[in-house]
C-alpha positions as CSV (number, residue, x, y, z in Angstrom):
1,X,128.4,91.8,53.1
2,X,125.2,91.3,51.1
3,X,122.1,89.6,51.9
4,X,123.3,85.9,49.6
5,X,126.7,86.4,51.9
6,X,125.2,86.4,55.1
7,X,125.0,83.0,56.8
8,X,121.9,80.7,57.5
9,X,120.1,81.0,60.5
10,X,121.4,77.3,61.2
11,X,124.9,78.3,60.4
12,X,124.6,81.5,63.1
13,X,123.6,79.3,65.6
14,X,126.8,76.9,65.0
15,X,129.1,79.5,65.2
16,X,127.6,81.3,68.1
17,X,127.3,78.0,69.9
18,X,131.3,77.3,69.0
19,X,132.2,80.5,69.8
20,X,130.8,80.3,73.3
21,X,132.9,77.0,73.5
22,X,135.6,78.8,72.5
23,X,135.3,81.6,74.9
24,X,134.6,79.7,77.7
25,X,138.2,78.3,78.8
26,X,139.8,81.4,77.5
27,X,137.5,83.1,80.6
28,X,138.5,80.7,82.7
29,X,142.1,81.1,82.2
30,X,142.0,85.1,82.7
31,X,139.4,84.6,85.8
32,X,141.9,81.9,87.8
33,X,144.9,84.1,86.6
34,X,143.3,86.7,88.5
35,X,142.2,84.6,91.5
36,X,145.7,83.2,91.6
37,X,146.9,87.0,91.6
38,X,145.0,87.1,94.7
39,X,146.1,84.5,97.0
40,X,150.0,85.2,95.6
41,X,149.3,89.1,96.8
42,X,148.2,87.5,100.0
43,X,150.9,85.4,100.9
44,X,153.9,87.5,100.0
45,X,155.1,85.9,96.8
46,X,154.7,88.6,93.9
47,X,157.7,87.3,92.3
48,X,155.1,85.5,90.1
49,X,152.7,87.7,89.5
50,X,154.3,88.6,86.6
51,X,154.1,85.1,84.9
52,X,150.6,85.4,85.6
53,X,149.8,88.5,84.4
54,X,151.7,87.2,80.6
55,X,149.3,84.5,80.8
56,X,146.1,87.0,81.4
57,X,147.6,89.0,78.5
58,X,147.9,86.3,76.3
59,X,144.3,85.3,77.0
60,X,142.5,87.9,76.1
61,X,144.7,88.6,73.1
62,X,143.5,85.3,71.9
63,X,140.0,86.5,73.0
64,X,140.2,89.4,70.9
65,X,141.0,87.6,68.0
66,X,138.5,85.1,68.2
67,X,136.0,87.9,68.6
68,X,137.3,89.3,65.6
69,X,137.3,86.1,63.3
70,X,133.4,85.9,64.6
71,X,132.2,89.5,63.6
72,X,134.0,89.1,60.5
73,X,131.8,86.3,59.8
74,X,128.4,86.8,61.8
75,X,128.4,90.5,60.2
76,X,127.4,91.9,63.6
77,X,128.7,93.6,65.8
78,X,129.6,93.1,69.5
79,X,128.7,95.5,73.0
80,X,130.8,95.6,75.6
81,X,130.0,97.1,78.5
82,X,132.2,98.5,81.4
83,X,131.5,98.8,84.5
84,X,133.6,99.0,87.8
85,X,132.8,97.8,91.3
86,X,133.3,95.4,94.0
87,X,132.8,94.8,97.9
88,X,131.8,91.8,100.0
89,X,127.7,92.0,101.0
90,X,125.4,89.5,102.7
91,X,123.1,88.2,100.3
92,X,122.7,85.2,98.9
93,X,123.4,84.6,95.0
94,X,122.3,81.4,93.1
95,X,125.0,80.6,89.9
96,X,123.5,78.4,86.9
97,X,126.1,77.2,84.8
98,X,126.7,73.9,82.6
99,X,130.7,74.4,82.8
100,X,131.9,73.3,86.1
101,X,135.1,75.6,86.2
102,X,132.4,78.2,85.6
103,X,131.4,76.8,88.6
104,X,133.5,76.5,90.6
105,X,135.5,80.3,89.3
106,X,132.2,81.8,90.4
107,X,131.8,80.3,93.5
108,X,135.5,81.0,94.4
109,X,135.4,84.9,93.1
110,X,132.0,85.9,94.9
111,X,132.6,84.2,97.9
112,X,135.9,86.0,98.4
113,X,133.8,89.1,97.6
114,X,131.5,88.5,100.5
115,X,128.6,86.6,99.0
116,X,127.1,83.4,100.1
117,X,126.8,81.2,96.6
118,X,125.3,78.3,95.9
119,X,126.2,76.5,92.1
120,X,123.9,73.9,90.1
121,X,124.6,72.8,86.9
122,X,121.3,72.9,85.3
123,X,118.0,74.3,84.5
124,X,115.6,72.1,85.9
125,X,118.0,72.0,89.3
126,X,118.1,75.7,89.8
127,X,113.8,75.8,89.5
128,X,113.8,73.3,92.2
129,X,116.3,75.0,94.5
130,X,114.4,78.2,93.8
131,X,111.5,77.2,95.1
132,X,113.3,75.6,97.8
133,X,115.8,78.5,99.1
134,X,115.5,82.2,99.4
135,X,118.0,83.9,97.4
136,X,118.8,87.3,96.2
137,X,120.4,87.1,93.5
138,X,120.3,84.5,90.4
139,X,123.1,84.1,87.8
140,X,122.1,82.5,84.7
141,X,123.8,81.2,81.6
142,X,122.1,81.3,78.6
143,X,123.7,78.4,76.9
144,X,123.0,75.1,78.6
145,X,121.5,71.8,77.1
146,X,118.4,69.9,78.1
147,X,116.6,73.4,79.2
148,X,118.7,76.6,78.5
149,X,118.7,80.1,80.5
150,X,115.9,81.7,78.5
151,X,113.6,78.8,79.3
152,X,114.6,78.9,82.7
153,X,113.9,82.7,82.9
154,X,110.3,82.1,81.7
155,X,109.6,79.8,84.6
156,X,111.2,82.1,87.0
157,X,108.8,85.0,86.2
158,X,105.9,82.9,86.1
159,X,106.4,82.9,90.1
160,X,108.8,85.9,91.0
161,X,108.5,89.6,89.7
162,X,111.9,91.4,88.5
163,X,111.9,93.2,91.8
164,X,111.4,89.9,94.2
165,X,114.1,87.7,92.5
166,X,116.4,89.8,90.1
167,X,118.0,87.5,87.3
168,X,121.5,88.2,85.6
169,X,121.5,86.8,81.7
170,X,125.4,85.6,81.8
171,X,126.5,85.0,78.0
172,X,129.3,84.3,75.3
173,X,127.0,85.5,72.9
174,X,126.8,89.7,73.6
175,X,124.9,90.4,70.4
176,X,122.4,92.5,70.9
177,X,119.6,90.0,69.4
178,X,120.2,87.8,72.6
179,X,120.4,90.5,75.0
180,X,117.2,92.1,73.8
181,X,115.6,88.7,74.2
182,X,116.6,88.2,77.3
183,X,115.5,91.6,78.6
184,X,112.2,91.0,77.2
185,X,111.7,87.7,78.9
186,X,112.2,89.4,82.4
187,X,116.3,89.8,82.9
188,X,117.3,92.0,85.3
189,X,120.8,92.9,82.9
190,X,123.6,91.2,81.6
191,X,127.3,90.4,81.9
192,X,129.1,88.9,79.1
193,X,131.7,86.0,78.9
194,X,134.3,85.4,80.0
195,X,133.6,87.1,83.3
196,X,135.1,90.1,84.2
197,X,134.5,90.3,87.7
198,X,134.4,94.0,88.8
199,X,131.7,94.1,86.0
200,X,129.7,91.0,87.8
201,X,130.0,92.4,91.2
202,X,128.8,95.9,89.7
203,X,125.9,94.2,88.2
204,X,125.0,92.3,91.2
205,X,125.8,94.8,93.4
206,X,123.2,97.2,91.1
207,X,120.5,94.4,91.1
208,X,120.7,94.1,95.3
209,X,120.4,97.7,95.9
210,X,117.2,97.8,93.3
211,X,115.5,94.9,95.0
212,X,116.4,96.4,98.8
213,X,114.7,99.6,97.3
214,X,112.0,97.7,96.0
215,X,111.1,95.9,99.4
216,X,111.7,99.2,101.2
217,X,108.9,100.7,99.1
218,X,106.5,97.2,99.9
219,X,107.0,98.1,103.2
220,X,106.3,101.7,103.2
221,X,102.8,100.1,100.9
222,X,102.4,98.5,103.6
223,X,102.6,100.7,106.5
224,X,100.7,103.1,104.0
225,X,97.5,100.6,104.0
226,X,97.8,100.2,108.1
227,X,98.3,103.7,108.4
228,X,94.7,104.2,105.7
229,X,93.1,101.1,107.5
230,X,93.4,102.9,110.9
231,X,92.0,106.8,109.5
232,X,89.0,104.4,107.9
233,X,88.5,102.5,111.2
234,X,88.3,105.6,113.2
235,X,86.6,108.1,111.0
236,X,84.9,105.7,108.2
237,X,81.9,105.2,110.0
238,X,81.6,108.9,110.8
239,X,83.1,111.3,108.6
240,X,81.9,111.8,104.7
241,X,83.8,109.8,101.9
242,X,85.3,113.1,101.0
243,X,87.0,114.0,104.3
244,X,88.2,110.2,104.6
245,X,89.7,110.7,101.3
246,X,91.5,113.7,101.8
247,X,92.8,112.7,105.3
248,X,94.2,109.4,103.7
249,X,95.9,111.4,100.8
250,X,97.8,113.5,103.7
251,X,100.9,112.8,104.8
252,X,99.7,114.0,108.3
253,X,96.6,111.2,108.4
254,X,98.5,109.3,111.6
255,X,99.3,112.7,113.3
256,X,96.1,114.3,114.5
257,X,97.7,115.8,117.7
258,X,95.5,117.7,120.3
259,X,95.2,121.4,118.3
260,X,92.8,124.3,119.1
261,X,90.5,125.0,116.4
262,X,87.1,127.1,115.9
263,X,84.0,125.0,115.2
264,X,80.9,124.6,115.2
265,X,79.1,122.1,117.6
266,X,75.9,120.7,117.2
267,X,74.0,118.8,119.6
268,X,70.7,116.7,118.5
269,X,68.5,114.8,121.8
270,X,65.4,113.0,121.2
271,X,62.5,114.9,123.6
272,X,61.4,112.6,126.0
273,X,62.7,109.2,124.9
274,X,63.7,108.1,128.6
275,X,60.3,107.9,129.3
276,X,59.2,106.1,126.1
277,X,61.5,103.3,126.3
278,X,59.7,102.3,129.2
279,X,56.5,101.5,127.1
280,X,58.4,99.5,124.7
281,X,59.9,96.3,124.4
282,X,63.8,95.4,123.8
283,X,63.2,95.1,120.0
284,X,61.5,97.9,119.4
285,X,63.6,100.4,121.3
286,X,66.6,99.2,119.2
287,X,64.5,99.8,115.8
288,X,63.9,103.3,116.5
289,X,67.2,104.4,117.7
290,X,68.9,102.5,114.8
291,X,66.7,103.9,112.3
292,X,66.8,107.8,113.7
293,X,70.7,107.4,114.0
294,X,71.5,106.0,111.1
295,X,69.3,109.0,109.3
296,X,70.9,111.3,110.8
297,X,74.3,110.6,110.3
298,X,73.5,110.4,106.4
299,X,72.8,113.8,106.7
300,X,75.3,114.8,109.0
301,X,77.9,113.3,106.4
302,X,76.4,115.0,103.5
303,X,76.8,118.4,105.2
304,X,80.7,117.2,105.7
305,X,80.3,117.1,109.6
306,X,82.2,115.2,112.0
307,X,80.1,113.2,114.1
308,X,82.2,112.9,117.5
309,X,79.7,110.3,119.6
310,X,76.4,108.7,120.3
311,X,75.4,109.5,123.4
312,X,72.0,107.0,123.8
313,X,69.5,108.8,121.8
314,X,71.8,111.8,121.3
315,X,74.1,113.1,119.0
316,X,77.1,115.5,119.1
317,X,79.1,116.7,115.8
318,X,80.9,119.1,114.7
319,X,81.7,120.9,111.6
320,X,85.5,122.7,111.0
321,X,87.6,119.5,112.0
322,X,89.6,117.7,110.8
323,X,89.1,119.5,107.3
324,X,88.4,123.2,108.0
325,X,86.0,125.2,105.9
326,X,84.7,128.9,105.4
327,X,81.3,127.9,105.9
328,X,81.6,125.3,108.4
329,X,78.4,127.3,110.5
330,X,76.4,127.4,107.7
331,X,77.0,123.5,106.8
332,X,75.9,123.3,110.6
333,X,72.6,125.0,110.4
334,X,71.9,123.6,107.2
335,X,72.3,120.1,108.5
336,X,70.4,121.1,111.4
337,X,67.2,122.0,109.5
338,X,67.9,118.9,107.0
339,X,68.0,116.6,109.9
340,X,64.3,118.1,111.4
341,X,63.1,117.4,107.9
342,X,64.3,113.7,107.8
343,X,62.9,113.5,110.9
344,X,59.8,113.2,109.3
345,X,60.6,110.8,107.1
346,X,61.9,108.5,110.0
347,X,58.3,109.2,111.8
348,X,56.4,108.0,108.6
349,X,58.3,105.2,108.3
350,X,57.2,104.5,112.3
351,X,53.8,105.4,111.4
352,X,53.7,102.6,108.9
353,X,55.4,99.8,111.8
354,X,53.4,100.8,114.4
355,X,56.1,102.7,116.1
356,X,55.3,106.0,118.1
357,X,56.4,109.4,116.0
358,X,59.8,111.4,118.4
359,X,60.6,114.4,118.3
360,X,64.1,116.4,118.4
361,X,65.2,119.6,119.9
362,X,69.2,120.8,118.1
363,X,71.1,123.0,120.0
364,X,74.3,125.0,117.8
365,X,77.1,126.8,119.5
366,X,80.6,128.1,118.0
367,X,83.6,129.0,119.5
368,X,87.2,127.6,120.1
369,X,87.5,123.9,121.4
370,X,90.9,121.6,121.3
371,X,90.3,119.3,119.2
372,X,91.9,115.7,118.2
373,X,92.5,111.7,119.5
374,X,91.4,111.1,123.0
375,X,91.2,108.1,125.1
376,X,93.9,105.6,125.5
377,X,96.3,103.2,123.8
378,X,93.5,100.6,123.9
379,X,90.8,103.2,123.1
380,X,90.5,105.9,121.6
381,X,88.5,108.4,119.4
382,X,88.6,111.6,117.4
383,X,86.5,113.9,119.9
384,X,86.5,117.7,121.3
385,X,86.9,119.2,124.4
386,X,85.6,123.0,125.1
387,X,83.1,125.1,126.7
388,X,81.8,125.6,123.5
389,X,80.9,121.8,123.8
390,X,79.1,122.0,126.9
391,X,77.4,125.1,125.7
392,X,75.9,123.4,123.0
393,X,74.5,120.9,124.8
394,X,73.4,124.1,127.4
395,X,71.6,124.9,124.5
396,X,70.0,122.1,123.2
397,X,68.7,121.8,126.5
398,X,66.3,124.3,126.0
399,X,64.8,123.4,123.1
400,X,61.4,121.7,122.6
401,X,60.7,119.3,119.8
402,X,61.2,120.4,116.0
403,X,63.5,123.3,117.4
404,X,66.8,124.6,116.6
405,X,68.5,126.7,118.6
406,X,71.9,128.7,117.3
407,X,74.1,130.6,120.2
408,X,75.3,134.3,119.5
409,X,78.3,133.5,118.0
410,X,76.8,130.9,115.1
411,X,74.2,133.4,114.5
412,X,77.2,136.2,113.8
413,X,78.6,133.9,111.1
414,X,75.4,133.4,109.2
415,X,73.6,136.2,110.0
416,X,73.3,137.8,106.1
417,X,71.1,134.6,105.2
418,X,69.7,132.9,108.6
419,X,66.1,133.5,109.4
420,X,65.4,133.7,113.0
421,X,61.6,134.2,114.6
422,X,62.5,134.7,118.1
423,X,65.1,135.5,120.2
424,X,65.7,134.5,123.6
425,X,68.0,135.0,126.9
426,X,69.0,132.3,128.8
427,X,71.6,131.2,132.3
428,X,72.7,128.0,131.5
429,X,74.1,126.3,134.3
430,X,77.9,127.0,134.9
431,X,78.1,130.3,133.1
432,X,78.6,133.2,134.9
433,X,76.1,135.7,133.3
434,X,73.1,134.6,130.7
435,X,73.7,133.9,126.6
436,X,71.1,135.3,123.8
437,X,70.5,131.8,122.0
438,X,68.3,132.5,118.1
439,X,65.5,130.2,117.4
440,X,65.9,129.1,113.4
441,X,63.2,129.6,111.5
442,X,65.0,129.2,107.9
443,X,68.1,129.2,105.8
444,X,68.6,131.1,102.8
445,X,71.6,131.0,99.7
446,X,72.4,128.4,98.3
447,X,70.8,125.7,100.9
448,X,66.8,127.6,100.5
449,X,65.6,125.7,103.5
450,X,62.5,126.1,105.6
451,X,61.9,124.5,109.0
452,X,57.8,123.5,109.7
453,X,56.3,125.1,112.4
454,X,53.5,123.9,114.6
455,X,50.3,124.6,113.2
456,X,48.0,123.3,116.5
457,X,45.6,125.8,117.3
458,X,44.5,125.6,120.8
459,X,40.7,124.9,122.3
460,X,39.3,125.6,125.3
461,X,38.5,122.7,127.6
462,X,35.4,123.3,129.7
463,X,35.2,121.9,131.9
464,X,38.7,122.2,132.7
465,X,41.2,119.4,133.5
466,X,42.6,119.0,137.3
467,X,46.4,118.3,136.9
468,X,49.9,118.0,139.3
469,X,53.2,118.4,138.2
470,X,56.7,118.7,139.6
471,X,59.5,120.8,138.1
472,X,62.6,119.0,137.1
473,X,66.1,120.0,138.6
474,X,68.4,118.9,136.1
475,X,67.9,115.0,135.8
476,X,65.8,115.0,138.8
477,X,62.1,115.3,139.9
478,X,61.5,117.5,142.6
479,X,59.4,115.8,145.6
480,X,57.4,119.5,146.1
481,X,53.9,118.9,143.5
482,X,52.1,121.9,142.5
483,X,48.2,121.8,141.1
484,X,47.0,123.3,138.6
485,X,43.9,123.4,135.6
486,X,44.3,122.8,132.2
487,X,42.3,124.9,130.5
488,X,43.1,125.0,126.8
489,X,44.7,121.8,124.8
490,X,46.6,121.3,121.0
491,X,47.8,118.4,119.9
492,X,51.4,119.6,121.1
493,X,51.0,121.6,124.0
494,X,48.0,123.1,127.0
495,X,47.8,125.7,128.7
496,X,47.5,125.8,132.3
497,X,46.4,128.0,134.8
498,X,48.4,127.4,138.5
499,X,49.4,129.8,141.1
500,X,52.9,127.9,141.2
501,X,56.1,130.5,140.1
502,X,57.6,128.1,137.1
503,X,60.1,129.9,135.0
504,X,60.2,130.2,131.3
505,X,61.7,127.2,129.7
506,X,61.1,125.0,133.0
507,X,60.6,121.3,132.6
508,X,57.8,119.6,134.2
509,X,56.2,116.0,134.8
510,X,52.5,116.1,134.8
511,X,49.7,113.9,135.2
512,X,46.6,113.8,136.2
513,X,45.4,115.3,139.4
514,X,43.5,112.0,140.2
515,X,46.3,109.5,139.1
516,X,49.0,108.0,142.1
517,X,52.4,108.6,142.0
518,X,53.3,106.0,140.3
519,X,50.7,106.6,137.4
520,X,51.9,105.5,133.9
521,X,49.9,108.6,132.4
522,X,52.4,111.1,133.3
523,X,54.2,113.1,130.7
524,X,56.8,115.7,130.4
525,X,56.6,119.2,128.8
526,X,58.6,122.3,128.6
527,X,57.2,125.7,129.7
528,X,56.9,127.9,126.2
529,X,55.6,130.9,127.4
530,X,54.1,132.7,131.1
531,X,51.2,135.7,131.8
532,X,51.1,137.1,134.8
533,X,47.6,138.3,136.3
534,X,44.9,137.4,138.5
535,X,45.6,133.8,138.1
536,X,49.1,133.4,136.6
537,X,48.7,130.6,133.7
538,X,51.4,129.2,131.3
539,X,51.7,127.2,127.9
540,X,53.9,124.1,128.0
541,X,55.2,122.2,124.9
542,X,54.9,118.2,125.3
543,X,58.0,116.1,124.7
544,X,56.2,113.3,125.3
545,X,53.2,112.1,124.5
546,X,50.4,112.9,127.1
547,X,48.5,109.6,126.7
548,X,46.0,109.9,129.9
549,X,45.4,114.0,129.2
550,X,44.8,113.2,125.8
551,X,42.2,110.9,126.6
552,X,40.7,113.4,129.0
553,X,40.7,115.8,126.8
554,X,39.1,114.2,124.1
555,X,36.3,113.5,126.0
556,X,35.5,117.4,127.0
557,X,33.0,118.7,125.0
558,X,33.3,120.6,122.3
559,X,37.2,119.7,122.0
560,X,38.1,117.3,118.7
């Protein structure tokens, strides 16, 4: 046919709309022939299932001769498509016809296949029961007057994705042209008139298994963000952005089970901030703790640590859990030394509000812990439990402010670049013989980090200051006071002379020899170092501020 014999676009339209006239009581002929079939089957009487199968035959003869006549004319050609299935299923199917023995066919044929169907004659009817019922399923004609099937697929998707209400484009007209439209708009498929019903139960069959797949996979979205909301909510606020993200992109995020690991456990304590808060009001306690905590967990997550609690003014983290690394002890005494260096950005910041300077003694251990969620259903946290725990916090113990202290074991694994300037033995309580602990001094590598020393030079007091102090036994004060002189003064530690036996790395409270008890000017320091002679004398670190022996001392002669 050449392009002058091809018909109008008006005249295509005419013949398609006739043709779906004509179609449409052929289909209903062949679909209550095979209803009919059916029932007959059911009750016994097959003697006339023959007439009805001539009268099927003859239908579709007449079918495809009319489709014949119509190609020949419209110069297209016509798809069908086969399909086969069937069986009854609980869902809920919405049927949009003009023709009531449409109707009333489909209603009949898919409720006998299980389905629960409700019919309306036209466009404007369905939208309102839409948005009135739930269904699962919607059938749709495309011819219908007043609002046809393509119009009311429009609406349809301006509300309800293909996957949350899955349309079926039901047509006379199978050339492609109509079927590629109504794809386009948002249809689900197609079936073609007049119905043949294994191919409709196929299709809808099809479209209810997509759509229980596609909520299946909204749930599992779903559980997905719960399942992400609770890794944020229990590591977010203490774990890097780059150990969040890789716990949320495993598939074991939700299944951190008690597990032995190897890390490495760092323990950071304010010196001496029991005693300070006593000076200080509500308001300004809160500052300083907020301000040195929230520094130090910056760099705590920038060395990819875990930071397990806050215990007061103290913090415990570890590094090799719940992402383990090759140089999870370095990462640990690099964020050591980084954290003594922002300490003095905190302190200027204090220096600038008013707020006394602090100082912080880190204590490093490694060794094997258990590591994972403990608590209970109504709490819990990500934590670890070990003697390598306690032993970092053994260690720490022992420091004074600005120190870091690494156990044997952490100073194996970075031995080739740590640099350490003294090396100690120590009997922490609960071990059974003493541990060599390394003081830091300096990182090398990649990190090229120095930790600042204390410069103070000590002068000699004359005349000398009368002091007391007590030696503390673990959180307590001992009631026995011992006398001394201090003798020589720096603005971080004195020396004393005393002919009380204190041990290296004791703890004392001291104050002034003429104060009470109860006198606010008593400080506490650590014991650094010890001679022996004559007149035994030791050097003591403060880790707090000696307010009344600073005083004194200022006033000594000679001493600035």
């Amino acid at each position: 046919m050449s392009g002058r014999d091809r018909p109008s676009g008006e005249t295509r339209t005419t013949m398609r709309t006739l043709r779906h006239e004509m179609r449409t009581p052929l289909g209903q002929i062949i679909g209550y022939s095979e209803l009919l079939e059916e029932e007959l089957q059911e009750r016994g009487q097959a003697d006339l299932l023959p007439d009805l199968e001539r009268i099927r035959r003859a239908a579709r003869t007449l079918l495809d001769l009319l489709d014949g006549i119509f190609r020949a004319e419209a110069g297209t050609g016509a798809a069908v498509e086969e399909a086969a299935g069937g069986g009854a299923a609980s869902a809920r199917l919405l049927v949009v016809d003009d023709d009531p023995a449409n109707r009333d066919l489909l209603v009949r044929r898919l409720g006998r296949a299980g389905y629960d169907v409700t019919a309306i004659g036209d466009g404007l009817s369905a939208l309102r029961r839409i948005e009135e019922g739930d269904f699962d399923v919607v059938l749709l004609d495309v011819l219908m007057p007043e609002m046809g099937g393509f119009e009311v697929l429009e609406s349809i998707r301006r509300s309800r994705s293909v996957s949350q209400l899955p349309v079926i484009m039901a047509t006379a007209l199978d050339g492609s042209d109509e079927v590629v439209q109504g794809l386009r708009l948002g249809a689900n498929d197609y079936v073609t008139k007049p119905f043949d019903l294994p191919v409709v139960l196929a299709r809808i069959e099809t479209q209810l298994a997509l759509r229980g797949a596609a909520r299946e996979i909204e749930d599992l979205a779903r559980q997905l963000e719960i399942r992400n909301a609770f890794v944020r909510r229990t590591f977010g606020r203490y774990l890097s952005d780059e150990v969040v993200a890789n716990l949320l992109e495993s598939h074991e995020g939700l299944e951190i089970r008690g597990e032995r690991r190897r890390l490495t456990l760092l323990m950071a304590d304010l010196r001496g901030f029991s005693s300070l808060t006593e000076a200080l009001g509500p308001v300004e306690i809160v500052s300083i703790l907020n301000g040195y905590l929230g520094s130090m967990a910056e760099v705590i997550q920038d060395h990819h640590g875990t930071i397990d609690e806050f215990i007061g003014d103290a913090i415990l983290a570890f590094f090799g859990a719940p992402s383990a690394r090759e140089d999870d002890a370095e990462r640990a005494v690099a964020c050591a030394i980084a954290m003594q260096l922002a300490l003095q950005e905190v302190n200027r910041s204090h220096r600038e509000r008013g707020l006394p300077e602090v100082e912080m003694g880190i204590g490093i251990a490694t060794g094997d812990v258990v590591v994972g969620n403990v608590g209970s259903e109504k709490r819990s946290k990500y934590g670890a439990v070990g003697s390598a725990v306690n032993l970092a916090s053994r260690i720490e113990s022992y420091t004074l402010g600005g120190e870091i202290l690494i156990s044997e074991e952490t100073f194996e694994e970075v031995k080739g670049i740590v640099r350490v300037d003294h090396v100690r033995e120590v009997w922490p309580k609960g071990l059974e013989t003493p541990v060599r602990v390394h003081r830091v001094a300096g990182l090398g590598g990649r990190h090229a980090l120095d930790l600042p020393r204390d410069a103070g030079e000590f002068c000699e007091l004359d005349p000398q200051i009368a002091v007391r102090f007590s030696v503390l036994e673990g959180k307590d004060v001992s009631r026995e006071l011992h006398v001394g002189q201090l003798w020589a003064w720096s603005v971080t530690g004195a020396r004393v002379r005393s002919d009380a036996d204190v041990h290296e790395l004791a703890d004392l409270r001291i104050e002034l020899a003429e104060g009470g008890e109860g006198d606010d000017g008593a400080c506490y320091a650590k014991v650094v170092d010890r001679t022996e002679g004559p007149v035994r004398s030791f050097t003591v670190r403060f880790s707090t501020r000696p307010t009344a022996l600073e005083r004194r001392a200022r006033r000594v002669p000679g001493e600035r």
